[in-house]
VOLO-150828 format. One record per residue: x, y, z of N, C-alpha, C in turn; residue in three letters; residue number from 1. Coordinates in steps of 0.1 Angstrom, whole numbers, plus 5000, padded with zeros to 4 digits. Example, Ala and Ser with C-alpha at 12.3 -4.5 7.8 and 13.67 -1.06 7.14 Angstrom:
2
+------+------+------+------+------+------+------+------+------+-----+-----+
:  n.X :  n.Y :  n.Z : ca.X : ca.Y : ca.Z :  c.X :  c.Y :  c.Z : res :   n :
+------+------+------+------+------+------+------+------+------+-----+-----+
: 5132 : 4943 : 5078 : 5123 : 4955 : 5078 : 5132 : 4967 : 5078 : Ala :   1 :
: 5128 : 4978 : 5071 : 5137 : 4989 : 5071 : 5129 : 5000 : 5079 : Ser :   2 :
+------+------+------+------+------+------+------+------+------+-----+-----+
//
This chain:
103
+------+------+------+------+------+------+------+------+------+-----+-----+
:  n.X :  n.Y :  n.Z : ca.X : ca.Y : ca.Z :  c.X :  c.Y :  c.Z : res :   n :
+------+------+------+------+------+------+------+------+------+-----+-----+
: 5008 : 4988 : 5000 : 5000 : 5000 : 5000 : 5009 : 5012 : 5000 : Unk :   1 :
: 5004 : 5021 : 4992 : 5008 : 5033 : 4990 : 5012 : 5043 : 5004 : Unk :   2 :
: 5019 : 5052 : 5007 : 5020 : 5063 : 5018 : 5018 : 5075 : 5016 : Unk :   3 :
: 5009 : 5075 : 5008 : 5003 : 5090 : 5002 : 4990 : 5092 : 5015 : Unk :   4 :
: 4995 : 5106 : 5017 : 4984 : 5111 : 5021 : 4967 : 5114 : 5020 : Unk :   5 :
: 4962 : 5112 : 5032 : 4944 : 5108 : 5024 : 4938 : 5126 : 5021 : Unk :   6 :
: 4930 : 5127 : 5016 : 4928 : 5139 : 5009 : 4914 : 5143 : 5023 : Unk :   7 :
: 4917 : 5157 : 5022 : 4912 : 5166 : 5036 : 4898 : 5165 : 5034 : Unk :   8 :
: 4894 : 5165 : 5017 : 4875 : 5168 : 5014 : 4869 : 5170 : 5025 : Unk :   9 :
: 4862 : 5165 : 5031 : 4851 : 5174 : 5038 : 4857 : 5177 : 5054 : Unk :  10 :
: 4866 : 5176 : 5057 : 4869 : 5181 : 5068 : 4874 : 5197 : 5068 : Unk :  11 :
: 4883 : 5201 : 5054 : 4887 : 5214 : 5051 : 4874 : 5226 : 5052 : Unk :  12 :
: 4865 : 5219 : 5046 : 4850 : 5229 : 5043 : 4845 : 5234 : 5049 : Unk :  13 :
: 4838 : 5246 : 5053 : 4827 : 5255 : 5063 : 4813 : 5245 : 5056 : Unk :  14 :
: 4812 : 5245 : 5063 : 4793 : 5236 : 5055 : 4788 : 5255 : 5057 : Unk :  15 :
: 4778 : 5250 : 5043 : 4771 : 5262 : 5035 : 4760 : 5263 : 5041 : Unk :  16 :
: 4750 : 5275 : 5036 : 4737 : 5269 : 5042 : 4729 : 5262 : 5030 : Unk :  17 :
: 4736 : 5264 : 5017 : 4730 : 5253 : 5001 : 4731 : 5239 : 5006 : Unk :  18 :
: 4747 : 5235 : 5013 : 4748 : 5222 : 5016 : 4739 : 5219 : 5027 : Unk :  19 :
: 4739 : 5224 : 5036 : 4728 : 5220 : 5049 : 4710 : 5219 : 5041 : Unk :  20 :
: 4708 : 5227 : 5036 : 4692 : 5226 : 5029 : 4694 : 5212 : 5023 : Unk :  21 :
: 4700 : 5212 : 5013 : 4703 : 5197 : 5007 : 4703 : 5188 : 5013 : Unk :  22 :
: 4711 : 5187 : 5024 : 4714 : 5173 : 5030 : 4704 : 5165 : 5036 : Unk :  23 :
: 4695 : 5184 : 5041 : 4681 : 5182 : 5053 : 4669 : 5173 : 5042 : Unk :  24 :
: 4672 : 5184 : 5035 : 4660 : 5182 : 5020 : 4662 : 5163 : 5019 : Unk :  25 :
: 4672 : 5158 : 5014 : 4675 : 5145 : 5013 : 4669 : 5133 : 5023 : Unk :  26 :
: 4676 : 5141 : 5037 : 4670 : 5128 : 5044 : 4656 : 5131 : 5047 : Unk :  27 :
: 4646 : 5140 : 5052 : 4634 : 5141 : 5050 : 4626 : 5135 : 5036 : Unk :  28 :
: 4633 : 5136 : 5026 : 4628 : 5127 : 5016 : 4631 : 5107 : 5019 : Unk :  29 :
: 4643 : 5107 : 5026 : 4644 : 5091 : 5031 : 4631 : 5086 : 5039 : Unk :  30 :
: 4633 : 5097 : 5051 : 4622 : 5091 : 5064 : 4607 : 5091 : 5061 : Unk :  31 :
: 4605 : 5104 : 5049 : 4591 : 5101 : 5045 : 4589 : 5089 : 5039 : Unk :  32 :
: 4596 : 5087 : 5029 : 4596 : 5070 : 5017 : 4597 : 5064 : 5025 : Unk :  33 :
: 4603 : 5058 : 5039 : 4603 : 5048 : 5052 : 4592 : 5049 : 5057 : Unk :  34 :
: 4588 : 5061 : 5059 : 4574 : 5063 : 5069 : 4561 : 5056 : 5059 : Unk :  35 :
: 4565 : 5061 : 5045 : 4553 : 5056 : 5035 : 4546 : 5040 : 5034 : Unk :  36 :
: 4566 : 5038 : 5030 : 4567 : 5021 : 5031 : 4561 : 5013 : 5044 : Unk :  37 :
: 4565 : 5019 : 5055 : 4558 : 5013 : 5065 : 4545 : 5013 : 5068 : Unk :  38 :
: 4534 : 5027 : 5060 : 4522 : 5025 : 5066 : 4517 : 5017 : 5055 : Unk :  39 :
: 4526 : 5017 : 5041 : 4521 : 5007 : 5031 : 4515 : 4996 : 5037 : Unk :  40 :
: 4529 : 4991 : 5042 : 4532 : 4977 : 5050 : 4516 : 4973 : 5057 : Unk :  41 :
: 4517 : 4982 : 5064 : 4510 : 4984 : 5076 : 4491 : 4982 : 5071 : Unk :  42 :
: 4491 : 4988 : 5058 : 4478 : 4989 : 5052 : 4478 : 4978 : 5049 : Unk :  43 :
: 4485 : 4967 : 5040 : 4484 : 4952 : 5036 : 4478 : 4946 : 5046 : Unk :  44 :
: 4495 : 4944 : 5055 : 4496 : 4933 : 5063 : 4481 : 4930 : 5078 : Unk :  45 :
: 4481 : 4940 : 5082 : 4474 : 4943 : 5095 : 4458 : 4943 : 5094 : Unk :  46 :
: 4452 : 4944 : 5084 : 4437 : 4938 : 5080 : 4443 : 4922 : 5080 : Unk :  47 :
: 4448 : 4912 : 5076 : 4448 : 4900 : 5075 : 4447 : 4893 : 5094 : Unk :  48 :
: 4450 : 4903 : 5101 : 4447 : 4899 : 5116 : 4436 : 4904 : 5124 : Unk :  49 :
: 4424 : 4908 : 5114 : 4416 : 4913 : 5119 : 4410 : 4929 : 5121 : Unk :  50 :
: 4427 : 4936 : 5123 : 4428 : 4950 : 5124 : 4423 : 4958 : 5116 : Unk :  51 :
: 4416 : 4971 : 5120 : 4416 : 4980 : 5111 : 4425 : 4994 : 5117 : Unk :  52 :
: 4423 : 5006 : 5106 : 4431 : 5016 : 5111 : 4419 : 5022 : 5125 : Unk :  53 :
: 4403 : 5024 : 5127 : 4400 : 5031 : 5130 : 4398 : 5021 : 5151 : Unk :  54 :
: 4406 : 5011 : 5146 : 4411 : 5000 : 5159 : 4422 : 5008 : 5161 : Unk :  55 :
: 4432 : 5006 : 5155 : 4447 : 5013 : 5156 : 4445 : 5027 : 5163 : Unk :  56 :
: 4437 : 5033 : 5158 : 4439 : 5048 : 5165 : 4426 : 5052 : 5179 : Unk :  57 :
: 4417 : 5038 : 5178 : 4410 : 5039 : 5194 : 4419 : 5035 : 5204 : Unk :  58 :
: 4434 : 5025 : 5200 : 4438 : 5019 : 5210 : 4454 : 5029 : 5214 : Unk :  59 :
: 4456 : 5044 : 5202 : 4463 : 5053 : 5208 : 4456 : 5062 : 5215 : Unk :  60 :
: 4444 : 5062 : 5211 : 4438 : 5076 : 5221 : 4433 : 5062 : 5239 : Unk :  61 :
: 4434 : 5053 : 5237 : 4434 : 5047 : 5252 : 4442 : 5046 : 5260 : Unk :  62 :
: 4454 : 5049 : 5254 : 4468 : 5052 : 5263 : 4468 : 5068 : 5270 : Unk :  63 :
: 4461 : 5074 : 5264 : 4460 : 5087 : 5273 : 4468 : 5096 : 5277 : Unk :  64 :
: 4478 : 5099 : 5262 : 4487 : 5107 : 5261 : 4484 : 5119 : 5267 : Unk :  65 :
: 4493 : 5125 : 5275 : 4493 : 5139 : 5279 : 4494 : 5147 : 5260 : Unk :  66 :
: 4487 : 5159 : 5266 : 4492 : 5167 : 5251 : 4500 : 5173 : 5250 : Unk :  67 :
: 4506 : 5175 : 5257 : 4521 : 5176 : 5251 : 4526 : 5169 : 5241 : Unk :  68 :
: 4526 : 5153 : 5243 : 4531 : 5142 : 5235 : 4523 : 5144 : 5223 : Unk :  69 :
: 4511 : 5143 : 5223 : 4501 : 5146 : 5211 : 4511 : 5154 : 5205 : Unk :  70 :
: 4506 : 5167 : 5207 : 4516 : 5180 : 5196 : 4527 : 5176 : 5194 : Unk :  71 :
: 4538 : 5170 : 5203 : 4548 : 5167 : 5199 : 4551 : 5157 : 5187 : Unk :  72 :
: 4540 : 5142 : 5189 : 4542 : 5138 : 5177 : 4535 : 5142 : 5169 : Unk :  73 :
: 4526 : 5148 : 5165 : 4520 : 5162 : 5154 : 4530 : 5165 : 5147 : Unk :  74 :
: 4538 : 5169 : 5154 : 4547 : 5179 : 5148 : 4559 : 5173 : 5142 : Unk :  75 :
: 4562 : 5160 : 5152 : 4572 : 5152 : 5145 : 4569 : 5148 : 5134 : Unk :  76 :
: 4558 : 5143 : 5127 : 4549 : 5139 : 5119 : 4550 : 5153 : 5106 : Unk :  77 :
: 4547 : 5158 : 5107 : 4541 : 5172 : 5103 : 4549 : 5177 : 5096 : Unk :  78 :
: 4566 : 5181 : 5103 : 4575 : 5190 : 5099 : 4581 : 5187 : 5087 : Unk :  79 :
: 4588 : 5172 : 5089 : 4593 : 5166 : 5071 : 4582 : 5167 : 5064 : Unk :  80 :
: 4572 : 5168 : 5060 : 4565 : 5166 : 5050 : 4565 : 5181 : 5047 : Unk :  81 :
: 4562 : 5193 : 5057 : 4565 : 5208 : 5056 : 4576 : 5211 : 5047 : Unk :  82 :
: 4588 : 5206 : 5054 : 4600 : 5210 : 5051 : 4602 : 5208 : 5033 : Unk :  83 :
: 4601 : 5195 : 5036 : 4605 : 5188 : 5021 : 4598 : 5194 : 5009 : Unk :  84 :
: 4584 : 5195 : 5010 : 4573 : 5205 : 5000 : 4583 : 5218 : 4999 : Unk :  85 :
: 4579 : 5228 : 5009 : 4586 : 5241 : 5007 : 4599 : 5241 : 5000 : Unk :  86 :
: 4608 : 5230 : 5004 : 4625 : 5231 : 5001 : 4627 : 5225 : 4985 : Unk :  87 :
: 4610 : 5220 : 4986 : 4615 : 5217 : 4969 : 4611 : 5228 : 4962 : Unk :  88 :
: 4595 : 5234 : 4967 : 4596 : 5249 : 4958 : 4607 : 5254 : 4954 : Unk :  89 :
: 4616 : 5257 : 4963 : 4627 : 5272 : 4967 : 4638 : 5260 : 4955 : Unk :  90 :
: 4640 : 5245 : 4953 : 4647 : 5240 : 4949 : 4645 : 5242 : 4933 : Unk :  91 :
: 4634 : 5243 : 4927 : 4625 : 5245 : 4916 : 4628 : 5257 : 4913 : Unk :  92 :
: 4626 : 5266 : 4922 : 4630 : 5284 : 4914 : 4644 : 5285 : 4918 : Unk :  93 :
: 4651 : 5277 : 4921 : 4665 : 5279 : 4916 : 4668 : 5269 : 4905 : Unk :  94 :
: 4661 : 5259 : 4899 : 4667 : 5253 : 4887 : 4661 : 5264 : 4882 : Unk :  95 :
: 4651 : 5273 : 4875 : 4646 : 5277 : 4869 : 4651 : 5294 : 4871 : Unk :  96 :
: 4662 : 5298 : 4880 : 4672 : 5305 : 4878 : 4661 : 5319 : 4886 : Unk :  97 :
: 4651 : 5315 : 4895 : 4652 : 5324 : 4905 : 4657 : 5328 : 4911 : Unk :  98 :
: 4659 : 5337 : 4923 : 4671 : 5340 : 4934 : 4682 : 5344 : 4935 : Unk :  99 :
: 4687 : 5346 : 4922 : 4702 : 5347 : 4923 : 4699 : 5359 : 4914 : Unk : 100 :
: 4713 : 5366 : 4918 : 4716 : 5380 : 4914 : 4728 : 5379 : 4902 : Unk : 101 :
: 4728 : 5384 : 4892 : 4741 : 5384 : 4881 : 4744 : 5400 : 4879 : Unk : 102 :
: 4755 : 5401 : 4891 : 4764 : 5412 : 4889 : 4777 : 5415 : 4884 : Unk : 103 :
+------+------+------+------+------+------+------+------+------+-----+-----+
//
C-alpha cells in the first residue's frame, strides 16, 4: 500500500447553508419514503389479523397521552413533509434560475 496522504475533502469545508438545505431536503425525503413504506406495509399486512386503522387509533387515544406528547408527535409527523414541499419549491425556482443575482 501506498504512503500518500488521504485527501482533507470534507473536513477542510465551512458547510454552506446550500449544503445543509440539501442534505436536510434529502433525508426528509428518506424518512418520508420509510414512513410511507411502512404504513404501506402496515395497510396490507394488518387487516389479515383482523385489524383496522380506526382499531389502531382507538387503542392510541386509550393510552391517554398527555398533550404535550400529542403535539409533539404532530409535529414530529408534520415538519418533514412541511420541510420537504417548501425546500423543493425554493429548489424548483433555483433550477429555473430564480434567486440569484448576476452582477
Amino acid at each position: 500500500q501506498m504512503k500518500r496522504p488521504m485527501s482533507p475533502h470534507l473536513t477542510i469545508y465551512k458547510p454552506q447553508l446550500t449544503s445543509m438545505l440539501s442534505i436536510t431536503h434529502r433525508a426528509t425525503g428518506a424518512a418520508l419514503t420509510g414512513g410511507m413504506y411502512l404504513f404501506a406495509m402496515h395497510a396490507l399486512v394488518v387487516p389479515a389479523f383482523g385489524w383496522d386503522f380506526t382499531m389502531a387509533i382507538n387503542m392510541i387515544k386509550g393510552w391517554e397521552l398527555p398533550w404535550a406528547v400529542i403535539v409533539s408527535a404532530k409535529w414530529l409527523l408534520a415538519w418533514p413533509v412541511a420541510y420537504h414541499t417548501l425546500n423543493g419549491f425554493r429548489h424548483m425556482a433555483w433550477d429555473l434560475g430564480y434567486g440569484f443575482n448576476i452582477s
